[in-house]
ROKOLMI-548119 format. One record per residue (C-alpha): x, y, z; residue in three letters; residue number from 1. Coordinates in Angstrom, 2 decimals. Layout:
# ROKOLMI-548119
pt X X, Y Y, Z Z, residuo ALA, num NUM $
...
# end
This chain:
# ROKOLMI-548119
pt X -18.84, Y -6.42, Z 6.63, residuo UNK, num 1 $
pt X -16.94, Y -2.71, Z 6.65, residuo UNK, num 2 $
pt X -13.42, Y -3.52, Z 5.04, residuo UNK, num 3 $
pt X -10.27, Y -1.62, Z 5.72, residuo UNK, num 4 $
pt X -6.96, Y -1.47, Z 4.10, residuo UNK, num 5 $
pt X -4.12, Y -0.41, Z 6.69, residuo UNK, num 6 $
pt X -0.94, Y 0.50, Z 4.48, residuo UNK, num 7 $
pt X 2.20, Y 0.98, Z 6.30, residuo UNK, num 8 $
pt X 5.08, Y 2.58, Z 4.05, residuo UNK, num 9 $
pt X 8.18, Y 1.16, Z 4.22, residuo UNK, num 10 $
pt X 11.31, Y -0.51, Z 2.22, residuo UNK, num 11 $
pt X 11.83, Y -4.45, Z 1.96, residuo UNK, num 12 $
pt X 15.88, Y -5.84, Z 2.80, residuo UNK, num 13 $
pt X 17.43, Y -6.01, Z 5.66, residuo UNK, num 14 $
pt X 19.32, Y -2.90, Z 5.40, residuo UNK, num 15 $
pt X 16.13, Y -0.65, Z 5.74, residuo UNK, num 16 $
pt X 14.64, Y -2.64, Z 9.15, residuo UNK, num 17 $
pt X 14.52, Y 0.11, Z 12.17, residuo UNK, num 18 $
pt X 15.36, Y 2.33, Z 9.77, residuo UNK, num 19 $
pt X 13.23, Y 6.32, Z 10.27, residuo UNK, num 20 $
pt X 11.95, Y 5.62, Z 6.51, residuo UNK, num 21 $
pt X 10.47, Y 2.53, Z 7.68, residuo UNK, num 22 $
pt X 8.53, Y 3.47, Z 10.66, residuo UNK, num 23 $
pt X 5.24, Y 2.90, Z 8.73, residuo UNK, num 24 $
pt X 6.16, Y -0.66, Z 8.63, residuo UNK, num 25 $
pt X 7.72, Y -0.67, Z 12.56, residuo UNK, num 26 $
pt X 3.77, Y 0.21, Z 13.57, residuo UNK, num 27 $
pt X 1.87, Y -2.06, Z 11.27, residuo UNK, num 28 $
pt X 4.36, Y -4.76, Z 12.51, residuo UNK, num 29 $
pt X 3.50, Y -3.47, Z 16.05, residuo UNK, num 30 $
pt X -0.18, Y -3.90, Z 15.41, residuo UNK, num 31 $
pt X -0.13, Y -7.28, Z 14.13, residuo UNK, num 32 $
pt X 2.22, Y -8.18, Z 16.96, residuo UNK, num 33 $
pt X -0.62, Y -7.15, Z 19.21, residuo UNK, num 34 $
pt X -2.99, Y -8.77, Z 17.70, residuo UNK, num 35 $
pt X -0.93, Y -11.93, Z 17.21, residuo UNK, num 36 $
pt X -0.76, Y -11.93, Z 13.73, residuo UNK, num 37 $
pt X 1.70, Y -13.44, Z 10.95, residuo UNK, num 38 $
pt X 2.51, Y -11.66, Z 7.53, residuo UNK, num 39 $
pt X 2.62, Y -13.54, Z 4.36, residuo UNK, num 40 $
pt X 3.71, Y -12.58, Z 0.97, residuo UNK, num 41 $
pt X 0.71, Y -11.59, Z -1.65, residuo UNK, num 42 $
pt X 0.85, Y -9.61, Z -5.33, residuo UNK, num 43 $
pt X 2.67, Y -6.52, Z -4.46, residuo UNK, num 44 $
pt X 3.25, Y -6.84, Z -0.35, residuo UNK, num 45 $
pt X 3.08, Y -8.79, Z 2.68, residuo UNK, num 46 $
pt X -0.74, Y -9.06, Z 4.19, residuo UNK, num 47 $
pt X -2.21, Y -10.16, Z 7.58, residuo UNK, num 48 $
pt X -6.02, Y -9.68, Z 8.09, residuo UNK, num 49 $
pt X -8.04, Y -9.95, Z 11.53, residuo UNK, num 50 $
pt X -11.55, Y -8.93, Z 12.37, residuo UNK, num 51 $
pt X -11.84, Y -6.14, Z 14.76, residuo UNK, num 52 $
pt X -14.84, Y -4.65, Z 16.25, residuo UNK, num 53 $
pt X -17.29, Y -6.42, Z 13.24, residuo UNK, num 54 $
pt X -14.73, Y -4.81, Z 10.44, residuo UNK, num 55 $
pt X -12.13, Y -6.79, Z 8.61, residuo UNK, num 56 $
pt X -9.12, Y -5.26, Z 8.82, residuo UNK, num 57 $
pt X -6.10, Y -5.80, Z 6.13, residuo UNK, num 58 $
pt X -2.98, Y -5.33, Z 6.93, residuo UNK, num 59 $
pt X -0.46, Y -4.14, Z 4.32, residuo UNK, num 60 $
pt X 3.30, Y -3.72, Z 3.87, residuo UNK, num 61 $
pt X 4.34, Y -2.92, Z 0.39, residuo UNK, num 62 $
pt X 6.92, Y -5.13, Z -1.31, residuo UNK, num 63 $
pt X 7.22, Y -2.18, Z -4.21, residuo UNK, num 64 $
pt X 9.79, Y -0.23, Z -2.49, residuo UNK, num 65 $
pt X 8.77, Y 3.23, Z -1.27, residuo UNK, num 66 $
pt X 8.59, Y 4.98, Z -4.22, residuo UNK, num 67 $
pt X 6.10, Y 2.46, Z -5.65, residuo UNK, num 68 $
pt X 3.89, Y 2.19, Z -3.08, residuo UNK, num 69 $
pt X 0.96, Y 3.25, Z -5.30, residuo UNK, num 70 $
pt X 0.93, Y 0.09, Z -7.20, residuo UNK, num 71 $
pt X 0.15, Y -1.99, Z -3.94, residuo UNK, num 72 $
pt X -2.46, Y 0.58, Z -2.36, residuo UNK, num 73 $
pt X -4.41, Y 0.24, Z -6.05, residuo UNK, num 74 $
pt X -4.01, Y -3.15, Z -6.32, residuo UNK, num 75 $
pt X -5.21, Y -4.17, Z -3.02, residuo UNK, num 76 $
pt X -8.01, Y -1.41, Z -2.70, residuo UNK, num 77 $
pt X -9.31, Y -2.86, Z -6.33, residuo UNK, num 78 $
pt X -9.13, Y -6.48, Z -5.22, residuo UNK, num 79 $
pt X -10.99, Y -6.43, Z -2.04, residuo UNK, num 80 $
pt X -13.60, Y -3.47, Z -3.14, residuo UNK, num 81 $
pt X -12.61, Y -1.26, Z -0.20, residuo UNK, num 82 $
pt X -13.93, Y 2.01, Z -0.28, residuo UNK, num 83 $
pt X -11.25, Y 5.36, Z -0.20, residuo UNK, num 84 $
pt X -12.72, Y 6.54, Z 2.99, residuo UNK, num 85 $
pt X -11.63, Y 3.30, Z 4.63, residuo UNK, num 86 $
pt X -7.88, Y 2.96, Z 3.45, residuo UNK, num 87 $
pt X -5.13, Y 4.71, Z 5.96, residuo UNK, num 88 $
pt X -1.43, Y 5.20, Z 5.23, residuo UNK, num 89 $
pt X 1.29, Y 5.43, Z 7.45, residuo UNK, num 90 $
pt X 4.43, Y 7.49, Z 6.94, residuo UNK, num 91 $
pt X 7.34, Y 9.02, Z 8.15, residuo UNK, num 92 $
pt X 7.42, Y 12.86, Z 7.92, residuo UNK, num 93 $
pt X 10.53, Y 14.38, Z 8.57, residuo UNK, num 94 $
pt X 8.49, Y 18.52, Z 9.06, residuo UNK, num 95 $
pt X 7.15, Y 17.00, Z 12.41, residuo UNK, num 96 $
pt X 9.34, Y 16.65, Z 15.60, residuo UNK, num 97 $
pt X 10.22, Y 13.25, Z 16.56, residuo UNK, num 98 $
pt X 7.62, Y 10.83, Z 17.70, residuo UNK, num 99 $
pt X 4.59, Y 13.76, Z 16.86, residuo UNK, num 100 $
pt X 1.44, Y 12.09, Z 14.88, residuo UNK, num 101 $
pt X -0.91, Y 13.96, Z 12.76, residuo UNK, num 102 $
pt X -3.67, Y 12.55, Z 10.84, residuo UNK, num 103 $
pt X -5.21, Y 13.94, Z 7.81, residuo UNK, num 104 $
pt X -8.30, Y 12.48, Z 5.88, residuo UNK, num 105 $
pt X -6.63, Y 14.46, Z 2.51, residuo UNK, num 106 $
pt X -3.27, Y 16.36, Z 1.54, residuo UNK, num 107 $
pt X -0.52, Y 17.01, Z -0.74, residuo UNK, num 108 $
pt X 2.61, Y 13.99, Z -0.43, residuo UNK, num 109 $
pt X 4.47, Y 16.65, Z 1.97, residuo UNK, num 110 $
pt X 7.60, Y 15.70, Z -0.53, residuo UNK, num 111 $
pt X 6.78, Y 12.09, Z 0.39, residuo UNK, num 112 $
pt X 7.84, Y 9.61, Z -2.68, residuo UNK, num 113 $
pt X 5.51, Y 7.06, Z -1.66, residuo UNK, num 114 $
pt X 2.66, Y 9.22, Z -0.60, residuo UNK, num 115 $
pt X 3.57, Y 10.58, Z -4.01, residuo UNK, num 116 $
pt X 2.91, Y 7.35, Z -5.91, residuo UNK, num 117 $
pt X 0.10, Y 6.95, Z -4.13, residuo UNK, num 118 $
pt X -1.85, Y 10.24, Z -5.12, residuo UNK, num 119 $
pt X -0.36, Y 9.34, Z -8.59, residuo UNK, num 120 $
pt X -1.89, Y 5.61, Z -8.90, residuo UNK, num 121 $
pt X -5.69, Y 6.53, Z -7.33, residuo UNK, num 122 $
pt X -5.68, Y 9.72, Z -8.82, residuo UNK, num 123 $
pt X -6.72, Y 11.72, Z -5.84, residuo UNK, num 124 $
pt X -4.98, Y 12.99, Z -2.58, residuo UNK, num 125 $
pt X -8.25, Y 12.22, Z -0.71, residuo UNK, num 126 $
pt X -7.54, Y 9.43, Z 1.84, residuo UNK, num 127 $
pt X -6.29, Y 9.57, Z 5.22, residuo UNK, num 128 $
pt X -2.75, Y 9.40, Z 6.35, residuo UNK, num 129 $
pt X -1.04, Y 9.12, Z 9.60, residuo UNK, num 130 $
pt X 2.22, Y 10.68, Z 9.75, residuo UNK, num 131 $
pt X 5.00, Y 9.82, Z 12.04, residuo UNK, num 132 $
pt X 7.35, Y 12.66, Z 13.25, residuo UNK, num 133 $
pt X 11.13, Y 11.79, Z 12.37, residuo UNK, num 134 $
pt X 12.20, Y 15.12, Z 12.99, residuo UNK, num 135 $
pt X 14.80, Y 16.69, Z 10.87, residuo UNK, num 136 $
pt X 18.04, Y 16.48, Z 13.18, residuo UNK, num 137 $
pt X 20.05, Y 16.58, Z 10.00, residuo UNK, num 138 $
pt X 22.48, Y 18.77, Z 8.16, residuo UNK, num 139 $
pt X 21.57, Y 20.52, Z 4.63, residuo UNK, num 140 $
pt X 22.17, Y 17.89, Z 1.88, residuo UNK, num 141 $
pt X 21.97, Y 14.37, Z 4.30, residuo UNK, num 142 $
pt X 18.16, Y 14.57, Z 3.96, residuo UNK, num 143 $
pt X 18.51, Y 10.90, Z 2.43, residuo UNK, num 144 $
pt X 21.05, Y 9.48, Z 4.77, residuo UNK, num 145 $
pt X 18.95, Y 10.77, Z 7.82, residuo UNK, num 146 $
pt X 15.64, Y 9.06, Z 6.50, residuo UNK, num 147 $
pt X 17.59, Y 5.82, Z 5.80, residuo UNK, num 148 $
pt X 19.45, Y 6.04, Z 8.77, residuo UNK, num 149 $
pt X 18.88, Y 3.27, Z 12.38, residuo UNK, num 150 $
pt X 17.24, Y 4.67, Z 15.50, residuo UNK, num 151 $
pt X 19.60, Y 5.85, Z 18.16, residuo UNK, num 152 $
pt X 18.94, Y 4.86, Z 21.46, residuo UNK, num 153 $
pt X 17.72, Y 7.70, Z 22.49, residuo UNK, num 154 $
pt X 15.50, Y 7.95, Z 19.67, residuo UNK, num 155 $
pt X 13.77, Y 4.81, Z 20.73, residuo UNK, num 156 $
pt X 13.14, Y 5.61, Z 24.14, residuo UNK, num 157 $
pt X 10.93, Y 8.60, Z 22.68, residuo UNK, num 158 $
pt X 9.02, Y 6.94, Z 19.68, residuo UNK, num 159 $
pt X 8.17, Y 3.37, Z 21.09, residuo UNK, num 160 $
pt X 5.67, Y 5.03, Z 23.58, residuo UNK, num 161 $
pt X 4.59, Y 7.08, Z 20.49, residuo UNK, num 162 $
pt X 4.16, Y 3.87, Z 18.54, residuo UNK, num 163 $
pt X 1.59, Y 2.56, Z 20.92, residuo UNK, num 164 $
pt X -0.57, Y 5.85, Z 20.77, residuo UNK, num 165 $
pt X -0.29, Y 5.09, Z 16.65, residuo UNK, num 166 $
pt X -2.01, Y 1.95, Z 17.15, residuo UNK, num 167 $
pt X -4.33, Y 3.37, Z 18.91, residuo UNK, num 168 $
pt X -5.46, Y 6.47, Z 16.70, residuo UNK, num 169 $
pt X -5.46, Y 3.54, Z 13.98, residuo UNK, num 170 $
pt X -7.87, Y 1.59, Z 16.01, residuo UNK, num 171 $
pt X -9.98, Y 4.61, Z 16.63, residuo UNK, num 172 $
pt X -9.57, Y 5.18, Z 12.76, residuo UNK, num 173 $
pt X -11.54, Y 2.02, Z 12.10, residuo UNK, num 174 $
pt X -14.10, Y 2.35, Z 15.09, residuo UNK, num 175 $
pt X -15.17, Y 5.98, Z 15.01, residuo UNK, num 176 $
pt X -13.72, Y 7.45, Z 11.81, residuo UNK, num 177 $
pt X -10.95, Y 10.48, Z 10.57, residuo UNK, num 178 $
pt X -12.71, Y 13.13, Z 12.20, residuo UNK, num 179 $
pt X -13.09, Y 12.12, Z 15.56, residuo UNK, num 180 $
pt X -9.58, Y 10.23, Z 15.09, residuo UNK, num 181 $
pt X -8.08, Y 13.81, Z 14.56, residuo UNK, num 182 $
pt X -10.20, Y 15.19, Z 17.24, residuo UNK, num 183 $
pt X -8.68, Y 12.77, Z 19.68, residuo UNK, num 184 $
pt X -4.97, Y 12.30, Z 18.53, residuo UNK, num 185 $
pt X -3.51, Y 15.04, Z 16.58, residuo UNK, num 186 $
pt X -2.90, Y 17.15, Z 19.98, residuo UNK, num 187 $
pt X -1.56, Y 14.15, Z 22.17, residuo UNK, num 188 $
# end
Protein backbone atom coordinates (compact mmCIF):
# COMPACT_ATOMS: atom_id res chain seq x y z
CA UNK A 1 0.00 0.00 0.00
CA UNK A 2 1.14 3.75 -1.41
CA UNK A 3 2.03 5.70 1.91
CA UNK A 4 1.79 9.41 2.34
CA UNK A 5 3.05 11.79 4.86
CA UNK A 6 0.77 15.06 5.04
CA UNK A 7 2.85 17.71 7.15
CA UNK A 8 1.05 20.72 8.18
CA UNK A 9 3.45 23.56 9.62
CA UNK A 10 2.51 25.10 12.52
CA UNK A 11 3.48 26.17 16.33
CA UNK A 12 2.26 24.10 19.50
CA UNK A 13 0.62 26.50 22.76
CA UNK A 14 -2.25 28.05 22.90
CA UNK A 15 -1.06 31.38 21.99
CA UNK A 16 -0.27 30.37 18.30
CA UNK A 17 -4.02 28.54 17.62
CA UNK A 18 -5.83 30.63 14.61
CA UNK A 19 -2.88 32.26 14.38
CA UNK A 20 -1.73 33.15 10.07
CA UNK A 21 1.63 31.13 11.00
CA UNK A 22 -0.43 28.28 11.86
CA UNK A 23 -2.68 27.84 8.98
CA UNK A 24 -0.79 24.64 7.94
CA UNK A 25 -2.06 23.14 11.05
CA UNK A 26 -5.86 24.97 10.74
CA UNK A 27 -6.12 22.64 7.30
CA UNK A 28 -4.62 19.40 8.46
CA UNK A 29 -6.97 19.86 11.50
CA UNK A 30 -9.72 20.56 8.88
CA UNK A 31 -8.95 17.36 7.08
CA UNK A 32 -8.97 15.11 9.91
CA UNK A 33 -12.14 16.82 11.08
CA UNK A 34 -13.60 15.63 7.83
CA UNK A 35 -12.56 12.56 7.97
CA UNK A 36 -13.42 12.13 11.64
CA UNK A 37 -10.21 11.69 12.90
CA UNK A 38 -8.39 12.20 16.44
CA UNK A 39 -4.65 13.37 16.83
CA UNK A 40 -2.39 11.78 19.27
CA UNK A 41 1.01 12.67 20.41
CA UNK A 42 4.07 10.54 18.71
CA UNK A 43 8.19 11.27 18.62
CA UNK A 44 8.32 14.72 17.32
CA UNK A 45 4.33 15.63 16.54
CA UNK A 46 0.84 14.79 16.79
CA UNK A 47 -0.32 11.92 14.07
CA UNK A 48 -3.73 10.67 12.79
CA UNK A 49 -3.69 8.11 9.89
CA UNK A 50 -6.79 6.95 7.66
CA UNK A 51 -6.89 5.00 4.45
CA UNK A 52 -8.09 6.88 1.51
CA UNK A 53 -8.66 5.73 -1.92
CA UNK A 54 -6.28 2.26 -1.22
CA UNK A 55 -3.33 4.78 0.20
CA UNK A 56 -2.58 5.26 3.83
CA UNK A 57 -2.50 8.56 4.58
CA UNK A 58 -0.47 10.12 7.76
CA UNK A 59 -1.32 12.94 9.13
CA UNK A 60 1.29 15.19 10.75
CA UNK A 61 1.53 18.28 12.98
CA UNK A 62 4.95 19.01 14.23
CA UNK A 63 5.51 19.37 17.97
CA UNK A 64 9.23 20.94 17.05
CA UNK A 65 8.10 24.40 16.74
CA UNK A 66 8.29 25.94 13.26
CA UNK A 67 11.68 26.41 12.90
CA UNK A 68 12.33 22.70 13.57
CA UNK A 69 10.05 21.25 11.52
CA UNK A 70 12.75 19.28 9.66
CA UNK A 71 13.39 17.00 12.49
CA UNK A 72 9.68 15.65 12.37
CA UNK A 73 9.38 15.47 8.40
CA UNK A 74 12.86 13.17 8.63
CA UNK A 75 11.86 11.34 11.35
CA UNK A 76 8.54 10.33 10.22
CA UNK A 77 9.48 9.92 6.41
CA UNK A 78 12.46 7.43 7.81
CA UNK A 79 10.11 5.52 10.10
CA UNK A 80 7.35 4.64 7.83
CA UNK A 81 9.67 4.27 4.47
CA UNK A 82 7.64 6.87 2.58
CA UNK A 83 9.00 7.86 -0.52
CA UNK A 84 9.88 12.00 -1.21
CA UNK A 85 7.47 12.11 -4.03
CA UNK A 86 4.69 11.22 -1.61
CA UNK A 87 5.33 13.71 1.39
CA UNK A 88 3.37 17.31 1.06
CA UNK A 89 3.89 20.35 3.29
CA UNK A 90 1.66 22.94 4.10
CA UNK A 91 2.58 26.55 4.81
CA UNK A 92 1.74 29.94 5.16
CA UNK A 93 3.33 32.33 2.60
CA UNK A 94 2.99 35.76 3.28
CA UNK A 95 4.19 36.82 -1.07
CA UNK A 96 0.67 35.40 -1.96
CA UNK A 97 -2.63 37.39 -1.40
CA UNK A 98 -4.82 36.13 1.23
CA UNK A 99 -6.51 32.82 0.91
CA UNK A 100 -4.41 32.15 -2.78
CA UNK A 101 -2.87 28.37 -2.94
CA UNK A 102 -0.02 27.37 -5.03
CA UNK A 103 1.51 24.06 -5.14
CA UNK A 104 4.96 23.24 -6.09
CA UNK A 105 6.51 19.65 -6.37
CA UNK A 106 10.21 21.60 -5.58
CA UNK A 107 11.48 25.20 -4.48
CA UNK A 108 13.58 27.36 -2.44
CA UNK A 109 11.93 27.96 1.55
CA UNK A 110 10.48 31.42 0.06
CA UNK A 111 12.18 32.84 3.53
CA UNK A 112 10.11 30.13 5.24
CA UNK A 113 11.98 28.92 8.67
CA UNK A 114 10.32 25.73 8.64
CA UNK A 115 10.37 25.03 4.98
CA UNK A 116 13.94 26.01 5.74
CA UNK A 117 14.62 23.21 8.21
CA UNK A 118 13.07 21.09 6.14
CA UNK A 119 15.34 21.45 2.92
CA UNK A 120 18.12 21.48 5.65
CA UNK A 121 17.21 17.96 7.40
CA UNK A 122 16.42 15.85 3.84
CA UNK A 123 18.95 17.57 2.10
CA UNK A 124 16.99 18.49 -0.95
CA UNK A 125 14.26 21.14 -1.82
CA UNK A 126 12.54 18.45 -3.96
CA UNK A 127 9.11 17.70 -2.40
CA UNK A 128 5.90 19.30 -2.84
CA UNK A 129 4.47 22.10 -0.86
CA UNK A 130 1.20 23.77 -0.67
CA UNK A 131 1.32 27.27 0.24
CA UNK A 132 -1.37 29.26 1.83
CA UNK A 133 -1.69 33.02 0.93
CA UNK A 134 -1.53 35.25 4.21
CA UNK A 135 -1.01 38.22 2.34
CA UNK A 136 1.29 40.85 3.59
CA UNK A 137 -1.23 43.59 5.01
CA UNK A 138 1.58 44.69 7.27
CA UNK A 139 3.86 47.61 7.88
CA UNK A 140 7.85 47.42 7.24
CA UNK A 141 9.40 45.82 10.38
CA UNK A 142 5.91 43.89 11.92
CA UNK A 143 6.65 41.01 9.49
CA UNK A 144 6.72 38.78 12.80
CA UNK A 145 3.80 40.24 14.61
CA UNK A 146 1.62 39.91 11.37
CA UNK A 147 2.53 36.09 10.92
CA UNK A 148 1.86 35.49 14.66
CA UNK A 149 -1.00 37.54 14.69
CA UNK A 150 -5.29 35.97 15.07
CA UNK A 151 -7.54 36.08 12.02
CA UNK A 152 -9.80 39.06 11.79
CA UNK A 153 -13.16 38.48 10.99
CA UNK A 154 -13.00 39.45 7.88
CA UNK A 155 -10.08 37.44 7.24
CA UNK A 156 -12.04 34.34 8.00
CA UNK A 157 -14.86 34.90 5.91
CA UNK A 158 -12.23 34.80 2.90
CA UNK A 159 -9.86 31.82 3.86
CA UNK A 160 -12.37 29.19 5.36
CA UNK A 161 -13.87 28.69 1.79
CA UNK A 162 -10.17 28.63 0.70
CA UNK A 163 -9.46 25.99 3.33
CA UNK A 164 -11.91 23.60 1.83
CA UNK A 165 -10.40 23.93 -1.79
CA UNK A 166 -6.87 23.01 0.30
CA UNK A 167 -8.30 19.84 1.24
CA UNK A 168 -9.22 19.20 -1.80
CA UNK A 169 -5.95 19.89 -3.95
CA UNK A 170 -4.47 17.64 -0.99
CA UNK A 171 -6.84 14.91 -1.82
CA UNK A 172 -6.14 15.25 -5.47
CA UNK A 173 -2.37 15.28 -4.34
CA UNK A 174 -2.72 11.71 -3.13
CA UNK A 175 -5.15 10.43 -5.97
CA UNK A 176 -3.68 11.83 -9.17
CA UNK A 177 -0.31 13.33 -8.22
CA UNK A 178 1.68 17.13 -8.19
CA UNK A 179 1.27 17.67 -11.70
CA UNK A 180 -2.17 17.30 -12.35
CA UNK A 181 -2.73 18.77 -8.65
CA UNK A 182 -1.10 22.04 -10.04
CA UNK A 183 -2.90 21.70 -13.24
CA UNK A 184 -6.17 21.77 -11.39
CA UNK A 185 -5.60 24.15 -8.34
CA UNK A 186 -2.95 26.65 -8.69
CA UNK A 187 -5.41 28.97 -10.92
CA UNK A 188 -8.63 28.51 -8.69
Amino acid sequence: MDKYLIVGLGNVGEEYIDTKHNIGFTIIDALALKFQLNFSLHRYGFLANFNYKGKKIILIKPSTYMNLSGKAVKYWINKENIYINNLLVIADDIALPLGVIRLRKKGSDGGHNGLSNIIYELNTNEFSRLRFGIGNNFPRGYQVKYVLSKWEEEEKKIIIPRIEIAIDAILSFITVGIDNTMNMYNNK
